[in-house]
C-alpha positions in Angstrom: -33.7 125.6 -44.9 -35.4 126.1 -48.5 -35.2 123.6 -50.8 -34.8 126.1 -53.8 -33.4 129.5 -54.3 -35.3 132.3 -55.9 -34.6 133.8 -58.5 -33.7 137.6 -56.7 -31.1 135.3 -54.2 -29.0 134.1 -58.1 -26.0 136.1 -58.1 -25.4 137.1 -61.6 -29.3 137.1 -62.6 -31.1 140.3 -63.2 -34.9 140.6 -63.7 -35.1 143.5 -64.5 -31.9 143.1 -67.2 -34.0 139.6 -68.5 -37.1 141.9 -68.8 -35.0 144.5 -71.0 -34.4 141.8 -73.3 -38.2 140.5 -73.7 -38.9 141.1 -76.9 -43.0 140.5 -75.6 -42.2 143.0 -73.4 -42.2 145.3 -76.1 -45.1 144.2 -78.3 -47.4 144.0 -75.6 -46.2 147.6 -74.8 -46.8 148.7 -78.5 -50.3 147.1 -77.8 -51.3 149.4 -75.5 -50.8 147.4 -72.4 -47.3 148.9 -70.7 -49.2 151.4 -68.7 -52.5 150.4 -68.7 -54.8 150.6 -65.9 -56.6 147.5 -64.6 -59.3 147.3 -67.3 -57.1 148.3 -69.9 -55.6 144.8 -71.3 -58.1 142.6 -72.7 -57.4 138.9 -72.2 -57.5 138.2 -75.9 -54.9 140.5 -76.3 -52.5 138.7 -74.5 -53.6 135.5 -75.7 -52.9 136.7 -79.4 -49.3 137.3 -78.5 -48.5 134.2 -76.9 -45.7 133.2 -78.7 -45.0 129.4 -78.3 -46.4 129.4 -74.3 -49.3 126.8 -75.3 -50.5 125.4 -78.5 -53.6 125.0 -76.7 -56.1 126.9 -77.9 -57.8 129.4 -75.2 -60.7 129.2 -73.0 -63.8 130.9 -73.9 -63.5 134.1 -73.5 -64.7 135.5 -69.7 -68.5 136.6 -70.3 -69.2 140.8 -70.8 -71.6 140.3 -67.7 -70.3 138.6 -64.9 -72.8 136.7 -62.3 -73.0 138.7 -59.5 -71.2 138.2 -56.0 -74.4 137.3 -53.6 -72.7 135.1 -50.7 -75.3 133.8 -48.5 -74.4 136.0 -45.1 -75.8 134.0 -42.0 -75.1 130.4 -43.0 -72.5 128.9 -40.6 -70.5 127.1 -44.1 -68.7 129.6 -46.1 -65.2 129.2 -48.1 -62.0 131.4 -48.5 -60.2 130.6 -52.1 -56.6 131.2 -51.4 -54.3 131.6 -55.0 -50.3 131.3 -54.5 -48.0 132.6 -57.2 -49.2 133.2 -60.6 -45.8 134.3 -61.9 -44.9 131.8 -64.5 -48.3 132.4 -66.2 -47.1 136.3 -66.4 -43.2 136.0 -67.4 -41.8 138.1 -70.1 -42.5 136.9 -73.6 -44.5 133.6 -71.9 -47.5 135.1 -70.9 -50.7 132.4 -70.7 -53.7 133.8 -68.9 -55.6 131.0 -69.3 -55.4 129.2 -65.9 -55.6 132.3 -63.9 -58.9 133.0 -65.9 -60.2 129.1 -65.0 -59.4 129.6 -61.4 -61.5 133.0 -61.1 -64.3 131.6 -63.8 -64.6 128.7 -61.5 -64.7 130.8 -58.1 -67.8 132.8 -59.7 -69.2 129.6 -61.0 -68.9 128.1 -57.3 -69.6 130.8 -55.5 -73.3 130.1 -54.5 -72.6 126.3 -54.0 -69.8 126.3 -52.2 -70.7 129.9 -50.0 -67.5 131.6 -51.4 -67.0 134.9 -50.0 -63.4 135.7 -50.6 -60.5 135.3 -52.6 -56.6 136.4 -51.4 -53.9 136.4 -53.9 -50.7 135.5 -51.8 -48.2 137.8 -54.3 -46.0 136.9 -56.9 -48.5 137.8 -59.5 -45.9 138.2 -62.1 -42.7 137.1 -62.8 -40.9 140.1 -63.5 -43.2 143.0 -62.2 -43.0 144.6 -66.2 -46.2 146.6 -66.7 -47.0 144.4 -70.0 -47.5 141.1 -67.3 -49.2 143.2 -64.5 -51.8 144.7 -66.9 -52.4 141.3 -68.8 -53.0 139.8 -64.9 -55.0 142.7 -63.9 -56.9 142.4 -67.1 -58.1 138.5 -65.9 -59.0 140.1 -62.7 -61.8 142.4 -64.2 -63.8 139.3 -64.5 -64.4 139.4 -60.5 -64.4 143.4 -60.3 -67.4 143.5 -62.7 -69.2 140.8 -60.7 -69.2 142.7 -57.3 -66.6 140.1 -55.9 -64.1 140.1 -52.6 -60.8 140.0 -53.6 -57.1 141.0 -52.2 -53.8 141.0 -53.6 -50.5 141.8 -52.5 -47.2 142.3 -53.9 -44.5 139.8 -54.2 -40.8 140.0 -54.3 -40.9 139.4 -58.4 -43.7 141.8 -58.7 -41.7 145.4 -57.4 -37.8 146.0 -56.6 -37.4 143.0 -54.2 -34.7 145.4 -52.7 -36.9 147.9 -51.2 -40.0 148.0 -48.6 -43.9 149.4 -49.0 -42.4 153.1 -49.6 -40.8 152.4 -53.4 -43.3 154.8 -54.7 -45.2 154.1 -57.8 -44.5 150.8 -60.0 -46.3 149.1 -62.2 -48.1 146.7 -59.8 -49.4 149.9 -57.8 -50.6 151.2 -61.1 -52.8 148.1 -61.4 -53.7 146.7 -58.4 -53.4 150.0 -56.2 -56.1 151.3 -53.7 -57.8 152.9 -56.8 -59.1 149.4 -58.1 -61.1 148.2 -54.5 -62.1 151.8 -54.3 -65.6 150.7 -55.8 -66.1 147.1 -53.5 -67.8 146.2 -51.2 -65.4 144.6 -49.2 -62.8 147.3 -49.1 -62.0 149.1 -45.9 -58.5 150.8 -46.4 -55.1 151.1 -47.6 -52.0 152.1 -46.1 -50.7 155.8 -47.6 -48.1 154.0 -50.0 -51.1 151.9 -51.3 -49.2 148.6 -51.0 -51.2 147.4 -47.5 -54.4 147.0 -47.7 -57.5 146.0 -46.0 -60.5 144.1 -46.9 -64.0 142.9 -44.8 -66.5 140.2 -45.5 -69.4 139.0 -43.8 -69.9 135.4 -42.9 -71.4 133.1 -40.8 -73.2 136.5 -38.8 -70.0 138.6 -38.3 -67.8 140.5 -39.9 -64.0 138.9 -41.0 -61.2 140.6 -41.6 -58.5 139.8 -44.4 -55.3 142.1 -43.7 -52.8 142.2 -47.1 -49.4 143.2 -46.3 -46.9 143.9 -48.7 -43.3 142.4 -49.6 -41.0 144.0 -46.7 -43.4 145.7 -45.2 -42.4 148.7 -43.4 -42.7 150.2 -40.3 -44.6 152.6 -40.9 -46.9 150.2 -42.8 -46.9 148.2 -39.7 -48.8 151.1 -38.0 -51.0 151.4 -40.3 -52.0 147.8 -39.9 -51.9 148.4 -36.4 -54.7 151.1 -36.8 -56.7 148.9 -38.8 -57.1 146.0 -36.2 -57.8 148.5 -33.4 -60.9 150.1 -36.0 -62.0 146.3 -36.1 -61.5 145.3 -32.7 -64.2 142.4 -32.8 -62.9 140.6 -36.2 -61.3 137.7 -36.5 -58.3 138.2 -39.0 -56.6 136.6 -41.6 -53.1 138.2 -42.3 -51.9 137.3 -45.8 -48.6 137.9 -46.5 -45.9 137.3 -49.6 -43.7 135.5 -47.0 -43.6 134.4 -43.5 -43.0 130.2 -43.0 -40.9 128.2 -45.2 -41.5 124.8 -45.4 -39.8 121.4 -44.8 -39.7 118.0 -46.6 -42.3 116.6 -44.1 -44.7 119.4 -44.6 -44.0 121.2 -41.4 -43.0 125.0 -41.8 -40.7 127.7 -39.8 -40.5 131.3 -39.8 -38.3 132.5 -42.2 -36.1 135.9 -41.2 -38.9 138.4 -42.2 -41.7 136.3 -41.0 -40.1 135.9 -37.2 -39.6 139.8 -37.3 -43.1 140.2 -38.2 -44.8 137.7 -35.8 -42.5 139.0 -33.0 -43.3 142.8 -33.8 -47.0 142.7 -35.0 -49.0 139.1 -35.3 -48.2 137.7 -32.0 -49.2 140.5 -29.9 -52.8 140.3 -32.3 -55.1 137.9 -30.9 -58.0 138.6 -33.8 -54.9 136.8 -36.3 -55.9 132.9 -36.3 -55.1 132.4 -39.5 -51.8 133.3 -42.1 -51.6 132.5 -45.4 -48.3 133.1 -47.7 -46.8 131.8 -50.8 -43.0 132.8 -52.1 -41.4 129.1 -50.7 -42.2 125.6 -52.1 -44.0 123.1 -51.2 -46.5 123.5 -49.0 -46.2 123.6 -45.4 -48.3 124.2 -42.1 -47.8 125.1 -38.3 -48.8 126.5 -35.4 -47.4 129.5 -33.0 -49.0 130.6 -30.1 -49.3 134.2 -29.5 -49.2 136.1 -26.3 -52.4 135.6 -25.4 -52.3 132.0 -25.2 -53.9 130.8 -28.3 -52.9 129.1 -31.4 -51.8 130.9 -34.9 -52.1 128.5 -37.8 -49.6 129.5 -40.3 -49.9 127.9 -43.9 -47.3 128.3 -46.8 -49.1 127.4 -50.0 -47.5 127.5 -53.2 -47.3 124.9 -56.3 -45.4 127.0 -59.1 -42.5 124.4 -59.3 -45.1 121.8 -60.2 -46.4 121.0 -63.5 -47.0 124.2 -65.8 -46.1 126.7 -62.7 -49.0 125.4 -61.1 -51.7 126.0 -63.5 -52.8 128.7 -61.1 -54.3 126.2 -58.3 -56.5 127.2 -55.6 -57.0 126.6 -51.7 -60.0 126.4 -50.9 -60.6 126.6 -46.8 -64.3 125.6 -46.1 -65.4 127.2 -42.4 -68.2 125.3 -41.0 -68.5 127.3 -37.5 -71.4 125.0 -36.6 -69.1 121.9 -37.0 -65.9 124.0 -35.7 -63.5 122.9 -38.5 -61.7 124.2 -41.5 -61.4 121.4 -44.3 -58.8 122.4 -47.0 -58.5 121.0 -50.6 -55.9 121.8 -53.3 -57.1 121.8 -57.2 -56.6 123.5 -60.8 -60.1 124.6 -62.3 -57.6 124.7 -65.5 -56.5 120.9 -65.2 -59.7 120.2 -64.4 -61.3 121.3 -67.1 -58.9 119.6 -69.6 -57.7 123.4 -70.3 -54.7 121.8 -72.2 -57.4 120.2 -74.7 -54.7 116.7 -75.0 -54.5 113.8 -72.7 -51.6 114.6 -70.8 -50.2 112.2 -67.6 -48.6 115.2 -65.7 -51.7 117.2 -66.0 -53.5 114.2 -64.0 -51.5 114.2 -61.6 -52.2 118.0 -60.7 -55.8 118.1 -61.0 -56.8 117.8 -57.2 -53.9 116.7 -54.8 -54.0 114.7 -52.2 -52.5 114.3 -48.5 -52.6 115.5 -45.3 -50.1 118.8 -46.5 -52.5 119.6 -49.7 -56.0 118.0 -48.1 -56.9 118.5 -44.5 -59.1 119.0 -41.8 -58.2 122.2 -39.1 -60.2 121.7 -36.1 -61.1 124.8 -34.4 -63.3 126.2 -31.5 -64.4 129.1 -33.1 -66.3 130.5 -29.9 -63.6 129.5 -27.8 -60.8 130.9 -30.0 -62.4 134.6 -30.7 -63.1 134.9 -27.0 -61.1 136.7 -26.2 -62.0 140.0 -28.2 -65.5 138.9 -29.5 -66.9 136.7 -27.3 -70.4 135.3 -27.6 -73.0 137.1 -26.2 -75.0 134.6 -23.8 -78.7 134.2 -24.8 -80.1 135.7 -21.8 -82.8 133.1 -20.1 -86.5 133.8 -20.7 -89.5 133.8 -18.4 -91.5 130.5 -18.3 -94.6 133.0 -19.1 -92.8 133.4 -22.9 -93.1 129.6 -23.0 -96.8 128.6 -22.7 -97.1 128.4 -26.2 -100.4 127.2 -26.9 -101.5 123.8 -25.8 -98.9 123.8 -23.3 -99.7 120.7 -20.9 -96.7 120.6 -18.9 -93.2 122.7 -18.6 -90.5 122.1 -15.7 -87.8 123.9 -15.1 -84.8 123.8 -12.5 -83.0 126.7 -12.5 -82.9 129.5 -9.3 -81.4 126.8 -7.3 -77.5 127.0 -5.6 -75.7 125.5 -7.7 -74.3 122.3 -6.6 -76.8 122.1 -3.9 -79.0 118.6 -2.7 -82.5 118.0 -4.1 -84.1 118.1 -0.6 -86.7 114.7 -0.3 -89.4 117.2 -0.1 -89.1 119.3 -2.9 -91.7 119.8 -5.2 -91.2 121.3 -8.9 -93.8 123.3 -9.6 -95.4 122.7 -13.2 -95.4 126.6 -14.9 -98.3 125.9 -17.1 -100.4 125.9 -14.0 -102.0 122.4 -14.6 -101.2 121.0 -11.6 -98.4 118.5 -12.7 -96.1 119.3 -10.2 -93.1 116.9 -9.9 -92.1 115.6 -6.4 -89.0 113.5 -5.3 -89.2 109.5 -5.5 -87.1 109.0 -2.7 -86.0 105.8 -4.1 -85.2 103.5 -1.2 -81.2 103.0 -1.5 -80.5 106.3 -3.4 -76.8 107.3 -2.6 -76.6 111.0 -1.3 -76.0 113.5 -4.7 -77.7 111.3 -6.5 -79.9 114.4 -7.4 -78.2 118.0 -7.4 -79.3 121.2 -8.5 -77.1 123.1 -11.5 -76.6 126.3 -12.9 -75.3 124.1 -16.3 -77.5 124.3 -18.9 -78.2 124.2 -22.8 -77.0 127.9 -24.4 -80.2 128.5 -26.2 -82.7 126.9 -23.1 -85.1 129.1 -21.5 -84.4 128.5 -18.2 -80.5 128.2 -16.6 -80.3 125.3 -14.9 -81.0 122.0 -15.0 -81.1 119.1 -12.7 -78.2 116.7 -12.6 -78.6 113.0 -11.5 -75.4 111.1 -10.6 -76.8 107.7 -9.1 -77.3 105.4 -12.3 -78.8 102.0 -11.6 -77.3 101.4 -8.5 -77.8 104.2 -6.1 -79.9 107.2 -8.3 -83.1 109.1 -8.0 -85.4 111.4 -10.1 -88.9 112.8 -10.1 -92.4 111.9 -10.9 -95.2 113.7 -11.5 -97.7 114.0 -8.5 -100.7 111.2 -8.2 -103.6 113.8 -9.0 -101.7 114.9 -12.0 -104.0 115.6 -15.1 -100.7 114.4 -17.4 -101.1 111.1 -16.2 -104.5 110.1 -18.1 -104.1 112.6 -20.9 -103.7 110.3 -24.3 -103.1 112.9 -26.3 -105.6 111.7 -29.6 -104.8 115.1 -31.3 -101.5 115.3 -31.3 -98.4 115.9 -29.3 -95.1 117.3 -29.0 -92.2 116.4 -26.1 -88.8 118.8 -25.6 -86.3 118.4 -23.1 -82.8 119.3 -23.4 -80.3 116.9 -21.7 -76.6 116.6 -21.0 -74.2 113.8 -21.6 -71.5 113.4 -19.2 -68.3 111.5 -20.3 -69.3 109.4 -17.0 -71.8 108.0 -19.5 -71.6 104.2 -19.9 -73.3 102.5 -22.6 -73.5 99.2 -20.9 -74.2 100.2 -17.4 -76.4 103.5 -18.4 -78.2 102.1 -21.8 -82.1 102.6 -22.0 -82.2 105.2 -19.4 -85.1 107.4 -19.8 -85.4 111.1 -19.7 -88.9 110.9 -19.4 -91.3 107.5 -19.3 -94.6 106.2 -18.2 -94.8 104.5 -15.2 -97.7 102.1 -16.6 -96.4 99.2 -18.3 -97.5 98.8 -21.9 -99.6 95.8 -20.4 -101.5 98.3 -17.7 -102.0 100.4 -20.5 -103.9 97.6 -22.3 -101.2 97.4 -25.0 -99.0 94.5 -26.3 -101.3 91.8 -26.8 -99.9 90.7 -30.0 -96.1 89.5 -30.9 -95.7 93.0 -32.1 -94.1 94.3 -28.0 -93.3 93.4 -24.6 -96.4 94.5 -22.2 -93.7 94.9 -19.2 -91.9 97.5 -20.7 -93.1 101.9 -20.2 -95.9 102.3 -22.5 -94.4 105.5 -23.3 -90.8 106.4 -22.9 -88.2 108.7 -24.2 -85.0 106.9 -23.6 -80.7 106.8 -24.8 -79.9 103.4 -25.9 -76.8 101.8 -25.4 -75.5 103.4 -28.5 -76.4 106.8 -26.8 -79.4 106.6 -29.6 -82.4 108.4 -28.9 -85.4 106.4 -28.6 -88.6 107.1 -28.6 -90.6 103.9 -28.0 -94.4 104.2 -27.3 -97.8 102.2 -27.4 -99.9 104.5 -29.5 -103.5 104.4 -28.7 -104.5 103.7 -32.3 -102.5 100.4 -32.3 -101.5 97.3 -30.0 -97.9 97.0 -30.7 -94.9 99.2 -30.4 -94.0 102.0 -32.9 -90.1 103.4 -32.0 -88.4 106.8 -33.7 -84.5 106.4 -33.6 -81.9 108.6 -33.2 -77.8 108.8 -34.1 -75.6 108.1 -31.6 -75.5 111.5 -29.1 -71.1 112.6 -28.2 -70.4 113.0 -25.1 -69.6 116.4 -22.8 -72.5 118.0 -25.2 -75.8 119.9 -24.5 -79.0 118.6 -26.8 -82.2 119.1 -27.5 -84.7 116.7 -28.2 -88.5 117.1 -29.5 -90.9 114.5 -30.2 -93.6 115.7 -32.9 -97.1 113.5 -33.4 -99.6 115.5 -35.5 -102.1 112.7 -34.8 -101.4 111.1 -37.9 -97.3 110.5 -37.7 -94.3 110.6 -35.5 -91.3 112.8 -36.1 -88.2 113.2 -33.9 -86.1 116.5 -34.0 -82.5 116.5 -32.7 -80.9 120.4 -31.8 -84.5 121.4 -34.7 -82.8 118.6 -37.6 -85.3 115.4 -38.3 -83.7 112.3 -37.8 -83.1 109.6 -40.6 -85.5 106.7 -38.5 -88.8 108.4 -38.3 -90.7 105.7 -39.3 -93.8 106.3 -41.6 -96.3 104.3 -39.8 -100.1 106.3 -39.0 -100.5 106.5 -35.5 -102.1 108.7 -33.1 -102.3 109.3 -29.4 -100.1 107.4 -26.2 -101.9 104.7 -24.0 -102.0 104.8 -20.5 -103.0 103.9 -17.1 -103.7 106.8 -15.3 -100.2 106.4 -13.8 -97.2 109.0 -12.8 -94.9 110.5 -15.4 -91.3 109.6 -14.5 -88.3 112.1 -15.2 -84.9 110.3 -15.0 -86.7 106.5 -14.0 -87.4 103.7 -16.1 -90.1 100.8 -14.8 -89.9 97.5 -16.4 -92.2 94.5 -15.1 -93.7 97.2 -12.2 -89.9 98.1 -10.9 -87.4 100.2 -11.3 -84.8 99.3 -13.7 -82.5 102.1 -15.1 -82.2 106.1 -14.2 -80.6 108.3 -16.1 -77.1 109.4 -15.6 -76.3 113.4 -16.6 -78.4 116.7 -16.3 -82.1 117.3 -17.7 -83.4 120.6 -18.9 -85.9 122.4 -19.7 -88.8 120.1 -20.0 -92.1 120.9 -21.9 -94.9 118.8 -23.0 -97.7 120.4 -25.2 -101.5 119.0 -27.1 -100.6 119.6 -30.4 -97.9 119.8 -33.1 -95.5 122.1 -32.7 -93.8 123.6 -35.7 -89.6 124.0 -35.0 -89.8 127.4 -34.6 -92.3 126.9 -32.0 -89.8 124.6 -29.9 -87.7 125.9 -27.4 -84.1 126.5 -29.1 -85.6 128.9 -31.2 
């Protein structure tokens, strides 16, 4: 149950009797603001009838040319500002405009840092819905129209006749923040025929999102209007905002109220492309999940903070997306506390500026791929012929895909080498291999050429792999020019760091002491002279015996999670050694000159690891793609690209 009543449940409390009586009501009226359209109120207007709200004096005023709205489209990181109730800032003869205009000055001042690319006001803009508060709110809002910026609003019970639904007819909110404002962006798509629905697009991270506004009691037949907007937009995720839907308890969980079960039963739950709700209306702030018909989770957040200090100073939400990292991380904070918008040291003030806890700051983990599936699902990069790959230089390049999937490596097969070089791989036929030990898969990296790859099961005890053929020009090739390795690998959760550590994906047979290598203290000349290896850590390691020097020179990774696909490149432009992990450099590239790889004339091995002239270690999971080419490659020259 709430922990508050509003003001429309008070019996013997009339807002619109209170708003009669305003007498700022009037003066802002007589100041050409009762029926004003959105630009129509200027912001130092209202501040020159504040009458008592602060003693603060105001914030510059908002600049007469706004920075413009240029989100950065295909980056993977973009945020969503999310602004609650507004309504004491906008009540009667207290009107202070000031934090709303710090919150939307510091939107446009973040927006190219932080990728901002929408802003939804969750209703409840005003406290009494008179046209002298709408207009001096709308007037603040002309800061993000003439920037070019995304923006919806929506209206709240204290901003029309809390008695009626979307068909009222024209009010003072319409009048502002009707269709006819967003006819001119960018981001609007549509507005249901009352005007108090409406319907708004952005583009981020490569695809289009949709941000649905519905009113206060919204009506059937702006429910089918809403209903005809998702069906235009049938491949966009969507983020329904709405005055009220989950009230919150003292732990920070939330429930439908009586609207919002009505309006998940008849409209969000049998909408898959709604992830995400957002309302306001209740206090404090509370989060939960529903799942829909389809099987997948609805997050549903209730944020609000006008019963904290100076009705919430017009705080913001902030929801960062990182689709790369497939998490939502949420902070709470007042640009006008922030800023010191009250001008004197002030101990409540402190305690509002950013807030804290798992209810205000949190982490949403989400599978975005997973979770749009269902009506946009990923297209899958179709595989590409091994032709496309013989990049210039191109020494080597195995692949193990056309196979039945699941099926034996036969002790006789032979993978051919598609450069045409001749370095075929063959079988080791390990004496003691267990049977699987080496399977063919159809599982493979999304963005590798080929699709398959070759899974070994056996590990130390009972596993197998390849090696390139005796004649094989790889296996004298130093490499004095330059180099770079790629292979893409999987990590089962099977993986064990002290049973499986310093397995190789690929390694030199030769011993750094065949190779002529290790004569100093500076190595151990029983260990590969070349080989690309996980660590116990699940580290990438590339440890080799470069032909310019006697000792060792290693590039480390970071420790690999498990169940994932990878790709790995090894870079040596004759001069220095850089190691790539999914196209990033790693932090331990170390800086040392070098050129060129020692060795012995020996087979290359894929999956083994020789120390001392014997087998010691074979890699456990499935190996990819595999290319090896005489020069540099730039990264996008490597395979993921």
């Amino acid at each position: 149950m709430p922990e508050h009543i509003e003001d429309h449940d008070r019996p013997g409390l009339s807002r619109r009797g209170f708003l009669a009586a305003s007498g700022a009501v009037g003066a802002l009226a007589a100041a050409g603001m009762g029926s004003a359209g959105p630009a129509a109120a200027s912001p130092l207007v209202a501040d020159s009838l504040l009458a008592g709200a602060s003693s603060a004096p105001s914030l510059a005023s908002p600049p007469t040319s706004a920075k413009k709205w240029s989100p950065d489209l295909p980056s993977p990181r973009f945020t969503v500002a999310v602004m609650p109730d507004t309504q004491y800032m906008f009540d009667g003869a207290s009107i202070d405009p000031k934090p709303l205009r710090a919150s939307l000055h510091y939107v446009l001042s973040e927006q190219k840092r932080q990728n901002i690319v929408f802003l939804a006001h969750l209703g409840d803009l005003t406290q009494n819905g008179a046209a002298a508060e709408m207009a001096a709110a709308g007037a603040e809002f002309a800061l993000f129209d003439n920037a070019g910026a995304a923006y919806s609003v929506l209206a709240g019970n204290h901003d029309i006749d809390a008695s009626t639904d979307d068909q009222r007819g024209q009010t003072a909110y319409l009048d502002v923040f009707g269709p006819s404002r967003f006819r001119g962006s960018d981001s609007f798509v549509d507005a249901s025929p009352d005007g108090y629905n409406t319907a708004h697009v952005f583009t981020a991270a490569g695809r289009d999102w949709l941000v649905l506004a519905l009113d206060w009691r919204t009506s059937a037949g702006g429910l089918a209007w809403a209903h005809s907007v998702l069906a235009a937009h049938p491949g966009s995720p969507v983020i329904l905002t709405s005055h009220t839907l989950v009230d919150s308890a003292a732990d920070g969980s939330a429930t439908f109220d009586a609207y919002g079960q009505g309006l998940w039963d008849s409209f969000v739950s049998s909408h898959d492309q709604i992830f995400l709700t957002l309302n306001g209306h209740y206090w404090g702030p509370g989060r939960t999940t529903a799942v829909n018909s389809a099987g997948h989770a609805v997050d549903l957040h209730l944020t609000n903070y006008q019963n904290r200090y100076y009705g919430g100073a017009a705080m913001i939400r902030l929801y960062h997306f990182d689709t790369e990292r497939n998490v939502i991380d949420v902070e709470t904070l007042s640009p006008f506390l922030i800023d010191g918008g009250l001008k004197t040291p002030n101990e409540l003030a402190e305690q509002e500026t950013r807030l804290s806890g798992d209810i205000d700051r949190f982490t949403m983990p989400i599978d975005f791929a997973e979770r749009f599936s269902g009506f946009a699902p990923v297209p899958v990069r179709p595989a590409r012929s091994a032709q496309s790959m013989l990049v210039s230089g191109t020494t080597a390049y195995w692949r193990f895909d056309g196979q039945p999937n699941g099926a034996n490596v036969s002790g006789s097969t032979r993978v051919a080498d598609l450069s045409g070089n001749g370095n075929d791989l063959v079988v080791a036929n390990r004496p003691g291999a267990v049977a699987g030990a080496l399977l063919w898969s159809d599982a493979h990296h999304p963005d590798q050429p080929g699709a398959g790859s070759l899974s070994l099961t056996g590990g130390r005890p009972g596993g197998d792999y390849l090696k390139t053929v005796d004649q094989a020009p790889l296996n004298s090739n130093q490499f004095l020019s330059g180099y770079t390795v790629e292979a893409f690998l999987f990590l089962p959760t099977t993986f064990d760091g002290s049973a499986n550590g310093f397995c190789a994906l690929l390694s030199q047979s030769s011993s750094a002491g065949e190779a002529g290598k290790a004569h100093s203290s500076s190595g151990d000349p029983q260990e590969p002279s070349v080989t690309l290896s996980l660590s116990s850590d699940r580290e990438l390691q590339w440890c080799v015996y470069p032909a310019s020097q006697d000792g060792s020179l290693t590039n480390w990774g970071h420790e690999l999670p498990l169940a994932s696909w990878w790709h790995v490149a090894v870079v040596n432009n004759g001069k220095h050694t850089t190691m790539f992990v999914d196209g990033c450099p790693v932090a331990r590239n170390p800086s040392t000159k070098n050129s060129g790889l020692a060795v012995a004339g020996q087979p290359w091995l894929l999956g083994g690891y020789n120390y001392g002239g014997k087998l010691d270690q074979v890699f456990v999971g499935n190996i990819g793609d595999v290319r090896v080419t005489e020069r540099a490659l730039d990264p996008s020259e490597f395979m993921i690209a």
